[in-house]
Wavefront OBJ file of the C-alpha trace (Angstrom):
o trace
v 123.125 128.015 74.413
v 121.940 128.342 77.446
v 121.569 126.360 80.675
v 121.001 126.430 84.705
v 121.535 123.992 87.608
v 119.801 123.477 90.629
v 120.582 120.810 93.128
v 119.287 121.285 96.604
v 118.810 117.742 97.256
v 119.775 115.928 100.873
v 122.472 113.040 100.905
v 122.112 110.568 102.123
v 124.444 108.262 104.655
v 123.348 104.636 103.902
v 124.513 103.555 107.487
v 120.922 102.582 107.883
v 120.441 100.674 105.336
v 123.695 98.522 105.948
v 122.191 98.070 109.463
v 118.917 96.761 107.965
v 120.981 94.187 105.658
v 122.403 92.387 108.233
v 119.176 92.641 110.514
v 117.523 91.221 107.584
v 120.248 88.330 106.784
v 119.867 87.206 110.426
v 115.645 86.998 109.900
v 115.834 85.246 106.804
v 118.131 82.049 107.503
v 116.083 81.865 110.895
v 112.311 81.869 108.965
v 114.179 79.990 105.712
v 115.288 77.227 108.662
v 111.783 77.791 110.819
v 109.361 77.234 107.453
v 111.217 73.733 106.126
v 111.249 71.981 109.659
v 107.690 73.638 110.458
v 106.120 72.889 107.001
v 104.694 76.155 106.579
v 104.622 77.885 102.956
v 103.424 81.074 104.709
v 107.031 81.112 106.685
v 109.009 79.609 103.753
v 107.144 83.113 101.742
v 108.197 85.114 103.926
v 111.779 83.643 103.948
v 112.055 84.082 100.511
v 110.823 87.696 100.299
v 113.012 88.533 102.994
v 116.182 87.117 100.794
v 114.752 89.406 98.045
v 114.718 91.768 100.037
v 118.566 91.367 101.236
v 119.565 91.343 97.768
v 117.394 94.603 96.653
v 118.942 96.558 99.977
v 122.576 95.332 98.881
v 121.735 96.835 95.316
v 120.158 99.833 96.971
v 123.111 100.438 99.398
v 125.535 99.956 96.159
v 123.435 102.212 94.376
v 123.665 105.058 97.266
v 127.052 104.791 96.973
v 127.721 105.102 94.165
v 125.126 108.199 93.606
v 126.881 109.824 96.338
v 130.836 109.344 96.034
v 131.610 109.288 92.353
v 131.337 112.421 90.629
v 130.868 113.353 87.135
v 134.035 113.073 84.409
v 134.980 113.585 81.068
v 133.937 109.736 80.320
v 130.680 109.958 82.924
v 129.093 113.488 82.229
v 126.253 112.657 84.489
v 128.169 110.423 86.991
v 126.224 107.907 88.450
v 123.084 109.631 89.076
v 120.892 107.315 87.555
v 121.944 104.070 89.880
v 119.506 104.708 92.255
v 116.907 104.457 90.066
v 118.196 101.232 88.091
v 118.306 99.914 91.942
v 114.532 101.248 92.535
v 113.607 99.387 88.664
v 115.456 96.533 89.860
v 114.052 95.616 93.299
v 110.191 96.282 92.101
v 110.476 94.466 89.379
v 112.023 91.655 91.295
v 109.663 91.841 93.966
v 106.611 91.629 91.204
v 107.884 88.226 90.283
v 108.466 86.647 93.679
v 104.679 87.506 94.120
v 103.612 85.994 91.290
v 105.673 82.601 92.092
v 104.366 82.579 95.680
v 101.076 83.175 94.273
v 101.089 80.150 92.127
v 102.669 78.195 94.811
v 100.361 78.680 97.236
v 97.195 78.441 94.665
v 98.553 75.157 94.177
v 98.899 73.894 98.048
v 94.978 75.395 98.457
v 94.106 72.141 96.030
v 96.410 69.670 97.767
v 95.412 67.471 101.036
v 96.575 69.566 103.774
v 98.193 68.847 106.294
v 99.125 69.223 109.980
v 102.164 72.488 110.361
v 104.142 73.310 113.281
v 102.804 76.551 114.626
v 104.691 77.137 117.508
v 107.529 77.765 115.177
v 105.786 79.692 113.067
v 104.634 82.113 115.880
v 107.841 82.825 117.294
v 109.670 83.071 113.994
v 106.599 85.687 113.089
v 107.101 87.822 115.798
v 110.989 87.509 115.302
v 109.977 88.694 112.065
v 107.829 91.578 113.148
v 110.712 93.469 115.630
v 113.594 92.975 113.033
v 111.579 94.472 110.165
v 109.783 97.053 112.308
v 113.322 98.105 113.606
v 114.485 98.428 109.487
v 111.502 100.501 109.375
v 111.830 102.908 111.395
v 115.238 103.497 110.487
v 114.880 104.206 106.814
v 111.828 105.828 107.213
v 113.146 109.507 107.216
v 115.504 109.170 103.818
v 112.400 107.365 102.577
v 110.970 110.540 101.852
v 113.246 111.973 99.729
v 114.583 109.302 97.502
v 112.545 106.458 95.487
v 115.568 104.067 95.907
v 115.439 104.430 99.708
v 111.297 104.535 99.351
v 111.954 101.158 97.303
v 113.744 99.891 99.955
v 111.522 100.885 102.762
v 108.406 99.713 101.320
v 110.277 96.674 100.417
v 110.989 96.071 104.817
v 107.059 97.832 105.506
v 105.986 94.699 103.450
v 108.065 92.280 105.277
v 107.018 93.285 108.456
v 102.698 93.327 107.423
v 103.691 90.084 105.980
v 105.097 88.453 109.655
v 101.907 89.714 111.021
v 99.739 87.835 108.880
v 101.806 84.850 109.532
v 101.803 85.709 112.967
v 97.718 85.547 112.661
v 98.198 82.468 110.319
v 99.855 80.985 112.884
v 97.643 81.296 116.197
v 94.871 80.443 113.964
v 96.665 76.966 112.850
v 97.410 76.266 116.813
v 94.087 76.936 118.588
v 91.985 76.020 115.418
v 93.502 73.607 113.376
v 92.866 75.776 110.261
v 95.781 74.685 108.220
v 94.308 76.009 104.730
v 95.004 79.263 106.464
v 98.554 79.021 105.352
v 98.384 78.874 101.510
v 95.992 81.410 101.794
v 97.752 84.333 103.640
v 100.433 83.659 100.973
v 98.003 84.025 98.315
v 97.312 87.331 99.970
v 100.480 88.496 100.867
v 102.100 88.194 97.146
v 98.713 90.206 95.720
v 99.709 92.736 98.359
v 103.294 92.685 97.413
v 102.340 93.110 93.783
v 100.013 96.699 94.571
v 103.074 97.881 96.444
v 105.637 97.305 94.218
v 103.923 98.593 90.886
v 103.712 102.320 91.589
v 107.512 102.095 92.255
v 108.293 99.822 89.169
v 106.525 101.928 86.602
v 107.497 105.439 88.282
v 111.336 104.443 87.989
v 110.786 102.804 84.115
v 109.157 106.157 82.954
v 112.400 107.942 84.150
v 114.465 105.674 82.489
v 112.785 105.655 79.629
v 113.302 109.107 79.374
v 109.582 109.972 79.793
v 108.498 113.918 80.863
v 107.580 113.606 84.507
v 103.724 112.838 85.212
v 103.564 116.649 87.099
v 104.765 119.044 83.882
v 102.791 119.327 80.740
v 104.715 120.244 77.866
v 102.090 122.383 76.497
v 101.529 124.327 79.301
v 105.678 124.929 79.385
v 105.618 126.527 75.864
v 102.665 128.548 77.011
v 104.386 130.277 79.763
v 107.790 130.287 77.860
v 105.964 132.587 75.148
v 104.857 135.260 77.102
v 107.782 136.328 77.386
v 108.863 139.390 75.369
v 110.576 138.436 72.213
v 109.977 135.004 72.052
v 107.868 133.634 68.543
v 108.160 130.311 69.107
v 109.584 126.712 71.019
v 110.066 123.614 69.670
v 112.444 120.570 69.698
v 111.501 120.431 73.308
v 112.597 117.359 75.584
v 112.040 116.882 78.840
v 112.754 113.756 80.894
v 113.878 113.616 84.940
v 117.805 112.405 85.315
v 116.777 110.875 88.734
v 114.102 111.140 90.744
v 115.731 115.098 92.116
v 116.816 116.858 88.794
v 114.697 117.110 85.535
v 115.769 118.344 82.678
v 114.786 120.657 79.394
v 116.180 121.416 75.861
v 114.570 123.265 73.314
v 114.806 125.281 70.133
v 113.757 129.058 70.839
v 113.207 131.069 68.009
v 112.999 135.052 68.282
v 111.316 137.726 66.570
v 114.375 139.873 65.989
v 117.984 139.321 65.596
v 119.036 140.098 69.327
v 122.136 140.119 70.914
v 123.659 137.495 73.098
v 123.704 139.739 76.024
v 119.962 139.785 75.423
v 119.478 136.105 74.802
v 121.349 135.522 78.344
v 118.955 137.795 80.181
v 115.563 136.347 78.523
v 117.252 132.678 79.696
v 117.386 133.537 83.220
v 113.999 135.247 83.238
v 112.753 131.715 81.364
v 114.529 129.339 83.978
v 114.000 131.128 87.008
v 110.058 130.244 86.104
v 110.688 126.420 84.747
v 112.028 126.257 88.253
v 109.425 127.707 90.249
v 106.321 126.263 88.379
v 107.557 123.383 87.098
v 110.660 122.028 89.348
v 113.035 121.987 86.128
v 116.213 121.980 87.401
v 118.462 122.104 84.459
v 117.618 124.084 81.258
v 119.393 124.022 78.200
v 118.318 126.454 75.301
v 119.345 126.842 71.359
v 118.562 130.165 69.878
v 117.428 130.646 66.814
v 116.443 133.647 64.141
v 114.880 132.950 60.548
v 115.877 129.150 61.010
v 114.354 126.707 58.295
v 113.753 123.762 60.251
v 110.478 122.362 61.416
v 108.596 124.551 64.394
v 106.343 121.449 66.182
v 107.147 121.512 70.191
v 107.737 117.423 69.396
v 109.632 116.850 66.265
v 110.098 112.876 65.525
v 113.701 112.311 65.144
l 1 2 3 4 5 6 7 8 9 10 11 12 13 14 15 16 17 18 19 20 21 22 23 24 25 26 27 28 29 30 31 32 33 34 35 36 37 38 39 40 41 42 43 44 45 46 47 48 49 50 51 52 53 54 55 56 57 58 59 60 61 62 63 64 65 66 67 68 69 70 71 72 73 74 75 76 77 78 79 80 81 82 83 84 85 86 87 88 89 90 91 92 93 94 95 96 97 98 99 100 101 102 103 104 105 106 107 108 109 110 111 112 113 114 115 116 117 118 119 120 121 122 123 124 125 126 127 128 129 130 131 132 133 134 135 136 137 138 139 140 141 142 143 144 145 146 147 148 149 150 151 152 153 154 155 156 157 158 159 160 161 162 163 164 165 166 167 168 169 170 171 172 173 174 175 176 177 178 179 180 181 182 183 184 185 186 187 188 189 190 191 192 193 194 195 196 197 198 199 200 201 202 203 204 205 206 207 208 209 210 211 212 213 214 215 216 217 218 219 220 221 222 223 224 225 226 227 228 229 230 231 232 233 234 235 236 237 238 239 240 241 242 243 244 245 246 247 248 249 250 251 252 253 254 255 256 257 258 259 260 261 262 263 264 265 266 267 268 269 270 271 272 273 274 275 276 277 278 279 280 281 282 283 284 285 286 287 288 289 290 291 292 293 294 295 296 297 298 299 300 301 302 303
């Protein structure tokens, strides 16, 4: 068999994302505090996806270490690759569900008598809210790009910080106007918001775990360009998933039209993953040869 790496991925520190955590510890006891003695659900919201948020950057800081320090073994051939992306399944899928309890909190307070909030607190807690989270912001924003646990975690603080400003708005409009229903109904917004953020990320990282090709390589246009090369009859038993969201992986069956050496089956390899890589971003390829083989020739054989 055959097979290639390729792994020209950046690490990543995590110092920034410990900084965020306690940043974010500080903002969440102060709105948790601010929402109960101020009465406002918006606030208490907030509070609450903050905490998730706390507990999604722990996993996501636990997850980059993990990802970056422990290497593979004879007991963990892959290492701990995938935590990053149980840490990116995790924290969407936990935000998703906040939403939908804020949602049907706050549906609920929209048919109760309202009543009167304390939106000084509310305003200064807000902004409070806004610096701390804009602050987390910035700093992740640059390993945000190349990693969907760090792009979990930074959409997670981008949220928290649109969220503060429409409890910031929420607020001044409860102080100068009185409107009070305002409250329930930012949170109604917010946790619809919070639910179109977090979906792309939850179903992205539960197609890699799940083993699923990635969404930008079509297996039939793979054996396509892996038959025009010389010698080559046929490919099948193919599989291709993504390890993380850096390194995706094929094996296959390929059979051959003569009964060629080893030597030559090493050369037609490298020819075959030099192009996986540059068309299709497959990192790692892993190939069985075959000649006059009785076994079944489909590209997807069920197992």
């Amino acid at each position: 068999m055959s097979h290639n790496h390729s792994h020209n991925h950046p690490t990543l520190s995590g110092k920034n994302l410990l900084l965020s955590i306690v940043l974010n510890s500080v903002i969440t006891v102060a709105q948790l505090i601010g929402g109960i003695i101020s009465g406002s659900l918006a606030l208490i919201s907030d509070a609450v996806h903050n905490f998730s948020d706390v507990i999604s950057l722990i996993i996501s800081y636990g997850a980059n270490l993990l990802a970056n320090k422990k290497k593979q073994t004879k007991e963990y051939t892959f290492g701990y690759k995938r935590a990053e992306i149980i840490a990116a399944f995790i924290n969407a899928a936990s935000l998703i569900g906040i939403a939908f309890f804020l949602a049907f909190e706050a549906i609920k307070r929209l048919f109760e008598d309202q009543h009167e909030i304390k939106s000084d607190l509310v305003i200064w807690l807000a902004i409070l809210g806004i610096a701390v989270n804009g602050f987390s912001v910035l700093l992740l924003k640059k390993d945000a790009k190349n990693n969907l646990n760090m792009k979990a975690a930074y959409l997670h603080l981008l949220a928290d910080m649109l969220t503060s400003v429409a409890v910031l708005i929420g607020g001044l409009l409860m102080k100068f106007y009185h409107i009070y229903w305002i409250d329930a109904l930012l949170t109604l917004l917010i946790s619809t918001y919070l639910i179109y953020m977090s979906w792309s990320i939850f179903t992205t990282s539960l197609k890699i775990l799940m083993l699923f090709a990635p969404k930008h390589i079509k297996i039939d246009e793979v054996a396509k360009e892996v038959l025009t090369f010389k010698g080559i009859k046929n490919i099948h038993h193919v599989h291709i998933w993504q390890l993380n969201d850096h390194d995706c992986h094929i094996e296959a069956h390929l059979e051959f039209r003569e009964n060629i050496k080893l030597s030559d089956f090493d050369s037609i390899c490298e020819q075959v993953e030099k192009m996986l890589l540059d068309k299709f971003h497959i990192t790692h390829c892993n190939f069985q040869p075959e000649f006059k083989r009785d076994d079944l020739k489909e590209i997807i054989i069920q197992d």
